[in-house]
C-alpha positions in Angstrom: 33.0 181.7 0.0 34.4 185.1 -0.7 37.6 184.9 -3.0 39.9 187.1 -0.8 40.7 186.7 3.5 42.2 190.1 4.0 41.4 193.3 1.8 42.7 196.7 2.1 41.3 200.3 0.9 43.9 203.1 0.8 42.3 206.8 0.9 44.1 209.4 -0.6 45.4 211.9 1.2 49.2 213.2 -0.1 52.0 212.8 1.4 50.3 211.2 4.9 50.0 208.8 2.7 53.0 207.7 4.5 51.0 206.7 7.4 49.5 203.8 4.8 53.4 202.1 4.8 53.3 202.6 8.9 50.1 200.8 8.9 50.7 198.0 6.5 54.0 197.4 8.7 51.9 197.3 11.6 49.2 195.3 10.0 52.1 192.5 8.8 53.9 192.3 12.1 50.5 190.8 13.4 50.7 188.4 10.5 47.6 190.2 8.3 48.6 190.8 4.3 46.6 191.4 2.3 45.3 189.7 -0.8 44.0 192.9 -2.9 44.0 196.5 -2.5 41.5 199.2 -3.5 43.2 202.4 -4.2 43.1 206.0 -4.9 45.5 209.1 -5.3 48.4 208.6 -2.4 46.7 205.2 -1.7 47.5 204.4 -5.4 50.7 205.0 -5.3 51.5 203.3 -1.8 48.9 200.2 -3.3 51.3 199.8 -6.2 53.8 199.7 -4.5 52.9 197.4 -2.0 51.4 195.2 -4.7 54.9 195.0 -6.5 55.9 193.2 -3.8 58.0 195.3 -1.9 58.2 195.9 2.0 56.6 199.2 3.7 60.1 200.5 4.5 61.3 199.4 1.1 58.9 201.2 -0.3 59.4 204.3 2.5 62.9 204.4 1.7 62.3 204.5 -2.4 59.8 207.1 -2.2 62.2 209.3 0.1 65.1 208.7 -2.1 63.6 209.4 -5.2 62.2 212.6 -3.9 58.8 212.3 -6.4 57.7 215.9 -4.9 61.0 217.2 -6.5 59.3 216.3 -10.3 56.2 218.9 -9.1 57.3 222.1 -10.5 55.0 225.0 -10.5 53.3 226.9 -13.7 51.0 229.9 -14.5 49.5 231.0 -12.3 52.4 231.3 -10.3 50.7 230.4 -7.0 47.9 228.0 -8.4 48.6 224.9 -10.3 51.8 222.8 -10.5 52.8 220.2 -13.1 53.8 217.2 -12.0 56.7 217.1 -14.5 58.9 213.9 -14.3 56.4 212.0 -11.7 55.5 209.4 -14.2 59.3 208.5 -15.3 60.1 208.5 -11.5 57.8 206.7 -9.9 58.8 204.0 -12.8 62.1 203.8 -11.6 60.9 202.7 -8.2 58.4 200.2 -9.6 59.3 196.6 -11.3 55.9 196.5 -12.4 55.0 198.3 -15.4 51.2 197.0 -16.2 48.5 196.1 -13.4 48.9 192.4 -14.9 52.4 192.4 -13.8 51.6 193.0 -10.0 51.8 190.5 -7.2 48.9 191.6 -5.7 45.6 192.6 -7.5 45.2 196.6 -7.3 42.1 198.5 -8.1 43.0 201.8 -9.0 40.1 204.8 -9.2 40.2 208.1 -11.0 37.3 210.6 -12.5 36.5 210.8 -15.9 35.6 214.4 -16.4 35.1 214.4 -20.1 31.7 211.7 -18.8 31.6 211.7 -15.5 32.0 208.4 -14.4 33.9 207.1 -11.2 36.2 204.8 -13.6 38.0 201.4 -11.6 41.1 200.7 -13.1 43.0 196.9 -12.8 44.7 196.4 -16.0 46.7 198.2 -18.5 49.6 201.3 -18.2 49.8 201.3 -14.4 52.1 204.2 -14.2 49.6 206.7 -16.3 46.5 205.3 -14.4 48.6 206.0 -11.0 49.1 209.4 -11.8 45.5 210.3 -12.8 44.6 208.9 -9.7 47.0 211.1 -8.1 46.0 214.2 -9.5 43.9 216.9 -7.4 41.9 219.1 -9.3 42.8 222.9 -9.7 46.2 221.7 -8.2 47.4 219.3 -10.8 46.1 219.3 -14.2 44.2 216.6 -15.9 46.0 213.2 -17.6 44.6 211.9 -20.9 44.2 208.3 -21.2 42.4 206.6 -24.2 41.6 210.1 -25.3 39.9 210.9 -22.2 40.9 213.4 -19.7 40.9 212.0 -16.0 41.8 213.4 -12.4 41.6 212.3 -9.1 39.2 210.0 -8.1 38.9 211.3 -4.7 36.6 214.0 -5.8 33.6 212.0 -5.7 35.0 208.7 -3.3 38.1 209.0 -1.5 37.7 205.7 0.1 37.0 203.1 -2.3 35.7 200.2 -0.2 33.0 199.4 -2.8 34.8 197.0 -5.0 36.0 194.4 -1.8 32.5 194.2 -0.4 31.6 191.5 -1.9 34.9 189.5 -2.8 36.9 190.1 1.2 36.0 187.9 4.0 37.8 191.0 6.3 38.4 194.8 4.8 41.2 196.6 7.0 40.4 200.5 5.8 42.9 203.1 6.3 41.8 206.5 6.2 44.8 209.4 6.1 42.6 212.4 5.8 41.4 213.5 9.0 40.3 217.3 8.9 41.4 219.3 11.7 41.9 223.6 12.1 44.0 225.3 9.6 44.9 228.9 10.3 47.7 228.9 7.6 46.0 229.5 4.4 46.9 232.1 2.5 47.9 230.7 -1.7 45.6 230.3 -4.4 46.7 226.1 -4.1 47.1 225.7 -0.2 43.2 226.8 -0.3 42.8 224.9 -3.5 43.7 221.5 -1.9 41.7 222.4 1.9 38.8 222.6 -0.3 39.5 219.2 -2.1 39.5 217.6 1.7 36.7 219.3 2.8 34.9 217.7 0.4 36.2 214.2 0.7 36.2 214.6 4.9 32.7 211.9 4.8 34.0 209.7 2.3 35.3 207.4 5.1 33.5 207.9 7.7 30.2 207.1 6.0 31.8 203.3 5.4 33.5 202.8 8.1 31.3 200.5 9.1 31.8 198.4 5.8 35.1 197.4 7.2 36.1 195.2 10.3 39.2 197.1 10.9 39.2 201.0 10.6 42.6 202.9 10.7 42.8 206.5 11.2 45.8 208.3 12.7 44.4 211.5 13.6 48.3 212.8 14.0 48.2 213.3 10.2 46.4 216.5 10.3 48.5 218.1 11.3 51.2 217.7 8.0 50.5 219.3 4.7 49.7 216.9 1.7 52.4 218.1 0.0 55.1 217.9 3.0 58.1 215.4 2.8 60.0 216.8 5.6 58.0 214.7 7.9 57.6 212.0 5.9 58.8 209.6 8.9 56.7 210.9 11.4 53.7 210.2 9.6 54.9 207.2 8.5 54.8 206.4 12.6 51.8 208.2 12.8 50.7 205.2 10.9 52.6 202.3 12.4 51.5 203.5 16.0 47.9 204.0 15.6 47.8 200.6 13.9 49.9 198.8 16.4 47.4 200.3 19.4 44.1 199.4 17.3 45.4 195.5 17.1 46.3 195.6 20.3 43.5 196.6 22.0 41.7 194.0 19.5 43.2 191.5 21.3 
């Protein structure tokens, strides 16, 4: 007997991250929750939240408000890296939670350790400090120290952390925000920064999509930068409706 019914892996991914609150609301409307979450980068954030026991459009409506993209603030070079400045302080404010241990939900969180190299699983401890190593994209965001170590996101090397729920998930719902589609709109040092970063996370996912009995991927994300709040709510229905069509035609 495995130890969990549902579990559910959150790719990184951004701001179409979004699309992760528009599938979980999706995903609950047909009665499915989930009993643990793997995640990483976005998916971190949106697993923490989710975890803390708070609604999709709870959660929608917090990250909106609170504007966390308003705490990135850009440094030398001018049009390379940015600082997430304030991120850690604000995201707090929208979590109760402030270790893994206090979380309603169990939450593996995944970031790279650069200083050795290892593919490091987070699920107890500072949530808030692991959350934002998970969150940070090389190049584009610099590095965050943690027990003297120096991690960033653990999408570099797995940016769809199904691993850990093999083996302890009767069902794994896997939701994938990271399609790769055209882009003839690159032109700064970080837009091309961050393509590169998908490129090399675009098999991630679909080498394991097989390791999960329900696999979510709302193509409609593509076309919205990672860093774009302005359409926040249409990838967050992006999310919902792919979802919704996927259950649907499961029967």
């Amino acid at each position: 007997m495995k130890k969990y019914k549902y579990g559910l892996v959150l790719s990184g991914g951004g701001t179409r991250g979004f699309a992760h609150l528009g599938a979980i609301k999706a995903l609950e409307e047909h009665g499915i929750k989930p009993e643990i979450i793997s995640g990483v980068s976005a998916g971190s954030i949106v697993g923490a939240l989710y975890a803390d026991g708070q609604g999709p459009e709870e959660a929608m409506d917090k990250l909106i408000g609170k504007n966390l993209l308003n705490f990135v603030r850009i440094i030398f070079p001018r049009k390379g890296l940015l600082k997430m400045t304030g991120f850690e302080r604000t995201l707090g404010r929208s979590l109760r939670a402030k270790r893994f241990e206090d979380l309603k939900i169990p939450l593996l969180v995944h970031a790279m350790n650069i200083n050795t190299v290892e593919y490091t699983c987070f699920d107890k401890g500072d949530l808030l400090k692991v959350i934002k190593a998970s969150s940070s994209i090389p190049v584009v965001f610099p590095p965050v120290e943690i027990n003297g170590h120096q991690y960033l996101d653990g999408g570099i090397v797995n940016n769809f952390p199904v691993e850990p729920l093999v083996d302890k998930c009767e069902k794994i719902i896997g939701i994938n925000v990271n399609p790769v589609g055209e882009d003839f709109n690159i032109k700064k040092l970080s837009t091309i920064a961050i393509r590169s970063f998908h490129l090399s996370m675009r098999n991630h996912a679909e080498t394991k999509r097989d390791q999960c009995h329900i696999y979510i991927e709302p193509e409609e994300v593509q076309h919205y930068g990672i860093l774009d709040l302005k359409n926040a709510q249409k990838v967050f229905e992006a999310g919902y409706n792919t979802t919704l069509k996927i259950l649907q035609d499961m029967g």
